[in-house]
C-alpha positions as CSV (number, residue, x, y, z in Angstrom):
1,X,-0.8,-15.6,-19.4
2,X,-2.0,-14.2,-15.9
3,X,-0.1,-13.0,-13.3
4,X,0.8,-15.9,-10.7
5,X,2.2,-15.2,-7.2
6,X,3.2,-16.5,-3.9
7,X,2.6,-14.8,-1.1
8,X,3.3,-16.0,2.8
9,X,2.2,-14.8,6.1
10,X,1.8,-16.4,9.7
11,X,-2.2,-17.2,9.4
12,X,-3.9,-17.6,6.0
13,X,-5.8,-14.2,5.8
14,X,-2.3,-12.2,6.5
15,X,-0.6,-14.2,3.7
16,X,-3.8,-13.2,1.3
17,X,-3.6,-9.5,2.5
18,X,0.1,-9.5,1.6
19,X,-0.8,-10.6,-1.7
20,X,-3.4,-8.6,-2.4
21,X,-1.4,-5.4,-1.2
22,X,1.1,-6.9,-3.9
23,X,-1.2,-6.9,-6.9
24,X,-2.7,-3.8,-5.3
25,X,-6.5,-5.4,-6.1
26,X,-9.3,-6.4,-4.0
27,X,-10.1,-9.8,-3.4
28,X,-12.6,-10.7,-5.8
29,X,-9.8,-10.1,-8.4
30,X,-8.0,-13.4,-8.2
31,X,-8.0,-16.9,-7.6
32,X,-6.4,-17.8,-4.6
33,X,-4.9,-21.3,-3.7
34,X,-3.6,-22.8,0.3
35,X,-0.1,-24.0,-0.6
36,X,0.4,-24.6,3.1
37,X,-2.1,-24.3,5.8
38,X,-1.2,-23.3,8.9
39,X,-3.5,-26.0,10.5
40,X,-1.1,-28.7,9.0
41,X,1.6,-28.6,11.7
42,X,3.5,-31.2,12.9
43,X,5.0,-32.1,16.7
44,X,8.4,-31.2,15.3
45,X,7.9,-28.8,13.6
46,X,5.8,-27.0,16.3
47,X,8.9,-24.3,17.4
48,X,9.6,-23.8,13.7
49,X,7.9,-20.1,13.0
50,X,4.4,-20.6,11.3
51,X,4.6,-19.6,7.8
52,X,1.3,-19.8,5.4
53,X,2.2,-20.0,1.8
54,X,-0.8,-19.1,-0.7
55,X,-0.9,-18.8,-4.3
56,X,-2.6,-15.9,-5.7
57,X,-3.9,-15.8,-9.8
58,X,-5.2,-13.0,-11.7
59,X,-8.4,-14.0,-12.2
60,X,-8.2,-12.5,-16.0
61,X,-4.9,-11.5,-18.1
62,X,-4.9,-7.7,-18.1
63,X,-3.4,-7.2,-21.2
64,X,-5.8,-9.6,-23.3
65,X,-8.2,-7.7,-21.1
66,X,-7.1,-4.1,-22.3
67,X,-5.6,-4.7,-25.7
68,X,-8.3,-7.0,-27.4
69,X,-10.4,-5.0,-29.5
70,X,-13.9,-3.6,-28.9
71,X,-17.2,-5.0,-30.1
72,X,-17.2,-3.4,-34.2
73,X,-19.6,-0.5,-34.4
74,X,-20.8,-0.4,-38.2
75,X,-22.7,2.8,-38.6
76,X,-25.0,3.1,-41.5
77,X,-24.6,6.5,-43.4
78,X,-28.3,7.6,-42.0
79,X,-26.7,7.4,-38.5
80,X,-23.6,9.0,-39.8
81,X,-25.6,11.6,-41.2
82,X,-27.9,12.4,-38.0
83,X,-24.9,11.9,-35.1
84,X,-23.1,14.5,-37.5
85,X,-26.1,16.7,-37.6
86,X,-26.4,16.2,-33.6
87,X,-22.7,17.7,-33.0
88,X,-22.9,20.5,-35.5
89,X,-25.6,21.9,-33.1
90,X,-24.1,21.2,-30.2
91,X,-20.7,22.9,-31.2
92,X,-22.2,25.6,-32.7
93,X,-23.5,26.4,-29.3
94,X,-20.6,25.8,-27.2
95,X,-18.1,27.7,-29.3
96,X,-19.9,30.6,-28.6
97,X,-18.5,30.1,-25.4
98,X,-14.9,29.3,-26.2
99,X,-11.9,31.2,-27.3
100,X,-13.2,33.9,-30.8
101,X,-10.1,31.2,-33.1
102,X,-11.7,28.3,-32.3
103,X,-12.3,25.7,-34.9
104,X,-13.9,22.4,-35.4
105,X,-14.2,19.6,-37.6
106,X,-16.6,16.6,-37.7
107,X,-15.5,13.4,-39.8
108,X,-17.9,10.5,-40.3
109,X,-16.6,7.2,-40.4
110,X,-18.3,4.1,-40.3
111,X,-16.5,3.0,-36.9
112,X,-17.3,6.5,-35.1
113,X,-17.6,10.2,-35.3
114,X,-14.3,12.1,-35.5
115,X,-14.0,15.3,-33.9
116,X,-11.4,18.0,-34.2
117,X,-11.1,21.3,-32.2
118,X,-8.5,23.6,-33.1
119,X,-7.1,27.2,-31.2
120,X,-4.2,27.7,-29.0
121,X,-5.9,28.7,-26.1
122,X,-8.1,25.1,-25.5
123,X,-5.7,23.9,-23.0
124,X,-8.4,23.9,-20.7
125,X,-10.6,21.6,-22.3
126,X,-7.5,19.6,-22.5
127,X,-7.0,19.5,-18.8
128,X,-4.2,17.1,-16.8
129,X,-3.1,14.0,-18.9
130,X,-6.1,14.7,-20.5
131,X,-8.9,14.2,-18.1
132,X,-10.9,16.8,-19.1
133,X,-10.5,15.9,-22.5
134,X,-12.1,12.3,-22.1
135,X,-14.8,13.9,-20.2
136,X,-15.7,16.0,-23.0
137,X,-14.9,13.2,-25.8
138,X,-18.1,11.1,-23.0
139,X,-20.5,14.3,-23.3
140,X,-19.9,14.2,-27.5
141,X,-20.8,10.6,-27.5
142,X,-24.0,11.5,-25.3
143,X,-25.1,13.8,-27.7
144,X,-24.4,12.5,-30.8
145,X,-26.2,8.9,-30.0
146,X,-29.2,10.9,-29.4
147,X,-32.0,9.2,-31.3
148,X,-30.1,6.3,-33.0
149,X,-30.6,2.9,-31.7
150,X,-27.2,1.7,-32.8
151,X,-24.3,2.5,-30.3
152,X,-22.3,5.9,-31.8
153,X,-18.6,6.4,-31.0
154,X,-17.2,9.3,-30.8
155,X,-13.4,10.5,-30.8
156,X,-12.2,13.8,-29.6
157,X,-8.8,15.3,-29.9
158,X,-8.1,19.0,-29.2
159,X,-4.8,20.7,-30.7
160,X,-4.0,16.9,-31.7
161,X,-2.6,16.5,-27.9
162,X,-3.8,12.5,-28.5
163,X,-0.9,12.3,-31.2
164,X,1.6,14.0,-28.8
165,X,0.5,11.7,-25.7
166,X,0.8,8.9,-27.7
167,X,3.9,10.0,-28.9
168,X,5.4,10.8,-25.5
169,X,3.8,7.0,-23.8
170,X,5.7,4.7,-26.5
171,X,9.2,6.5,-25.9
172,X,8.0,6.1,-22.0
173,X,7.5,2.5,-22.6
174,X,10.4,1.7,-24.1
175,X,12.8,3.7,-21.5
176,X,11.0,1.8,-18.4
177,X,11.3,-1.5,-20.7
178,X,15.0,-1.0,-20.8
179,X,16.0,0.0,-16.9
180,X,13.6,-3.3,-16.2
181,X,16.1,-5.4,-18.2
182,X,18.8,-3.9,-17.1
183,X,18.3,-3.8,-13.0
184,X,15.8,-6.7,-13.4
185,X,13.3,-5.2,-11.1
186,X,10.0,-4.2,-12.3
187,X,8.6,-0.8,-12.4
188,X,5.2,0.8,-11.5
189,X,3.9,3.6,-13.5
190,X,1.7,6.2,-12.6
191,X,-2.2,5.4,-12.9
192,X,-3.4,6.4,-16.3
193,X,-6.5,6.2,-18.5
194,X,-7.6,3.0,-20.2
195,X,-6.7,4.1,-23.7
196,X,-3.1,5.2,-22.1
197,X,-2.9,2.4,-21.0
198,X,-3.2,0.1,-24.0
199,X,-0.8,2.3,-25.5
200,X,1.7,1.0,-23.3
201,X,0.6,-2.6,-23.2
202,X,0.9,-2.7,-27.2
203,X,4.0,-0.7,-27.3
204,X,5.4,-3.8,-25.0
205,X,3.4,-6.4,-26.1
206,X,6.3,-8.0,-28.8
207,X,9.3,-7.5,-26.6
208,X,10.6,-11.0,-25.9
209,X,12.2,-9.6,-22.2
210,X,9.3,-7.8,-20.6
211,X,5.9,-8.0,-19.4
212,X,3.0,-5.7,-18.8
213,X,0.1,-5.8,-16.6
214,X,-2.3,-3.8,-14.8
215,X,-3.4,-3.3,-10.9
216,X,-5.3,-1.6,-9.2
217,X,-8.5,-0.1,-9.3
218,X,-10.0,3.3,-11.2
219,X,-8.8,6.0,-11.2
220,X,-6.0,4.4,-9.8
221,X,-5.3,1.6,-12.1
222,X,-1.9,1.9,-13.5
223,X,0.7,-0.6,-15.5
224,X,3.3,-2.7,-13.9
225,X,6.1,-3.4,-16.0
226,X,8.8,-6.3,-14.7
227,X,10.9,-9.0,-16.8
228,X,9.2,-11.9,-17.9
229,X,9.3,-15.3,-15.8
């Protein structure tokens, strides 16, 4: 369901500014409804201080958004086969340039590519909750869709941080899940990737007491979680 809320100022456009500060995205983002206009005053009512109620919709749910799955990519064992062939030669030339242990491993799947790197000194390819990581998993992908018409995915994980994160993100979500039920007031997060985030939005998504959503924009967009209405 989306997000719904109410928000009031003394003209209309301060009331939609609150709003939007609220959901913490721009206006093109929701659908916005006069509740009461400020132009609909009475005599008696004309000392009364103005107050301009508007209701404010997410124009899509965010989680439906986040956690419904991808188009299916179906890759045919020729385009297996060549995105393989396209990565063995690229990693063969950039681990010349890495750390003497490093190791790699390429794994074809019909759904994508599945690449491995292995050495305890790759922290930097890792980078800050994984930044640099994604970056590099985007540069794969670039090179192992060259010459297939079909769309090649490619999945990257280094020292198996992914498994850790994704570790460390469902006993996050469950912590914040439980001080939200038990102060009642919802909790921001700090911005994360997407596929962070969906970890998070599935985690949560079967609790009967809490809600996830996300605001804001990238590579800012983090997860709200607060009790459900």
């Amino acid at each position: 369901m989306a997000k719904t809320i109410i928000s009031e100022g003394r003209t209309t456009n301060e009331a939609i500014e609150k709003g939007l500060k609220e959901l913490n995205v721009s206006r093109k983002k929701v659908e916005i409804k006069v509740l009461e206009n400020e132009d609909k005053r009475s005599f008696f009512s004309i000392l009364a201080p103005r107050v301009v109620k508007v209701e404010m919709t997410l124009k899509e749910s965010v989680e439906e958004k986040e956690i419904k799955p991808k188009k299916e990519i179906v890759l045919t064992e020729e385009e297996q086969a060549k995105a393989s062939d396209n990565l063995e030669n690229f990693l063969q030339e950039l681990k010349k340039e890495l750390p003497e242990d490093t190791r790699y491993s390429i794994r074809k799947e019909k759904d994508a590519i599945y690449v491995d790197l292995n050495s305890p000194n790759l922290g930097f390819l890792i980078g800050y909750r994984g930044e640099t990581l994604y970056a590099m998993q985007n540069i794969l992908t670039a090179v192992a869709g060259k010459g297939i018409d079909n769309r090649v995915r490619v999945i990257l994980d280094i020292e198996g941080y992914k498994a850790k994160r994704e570790k460390t993100l469902e006993e996050l979500a469950e912590k914040v899940a439980k001080t939200v039920i038990k102060t009642g007031k919802s909790v921001k997060l700090e911005p994360m990737q997407a596929y962070e985030r969906k970890i998070i939005h599935s985690e949560l998504q079967g609790n009967s007491k809490v809600e996830t959503n996300s605001i804001g924009e990238e590579p800012y967009r983090r997860i709200v979680v607060s009790l459900k209405k």
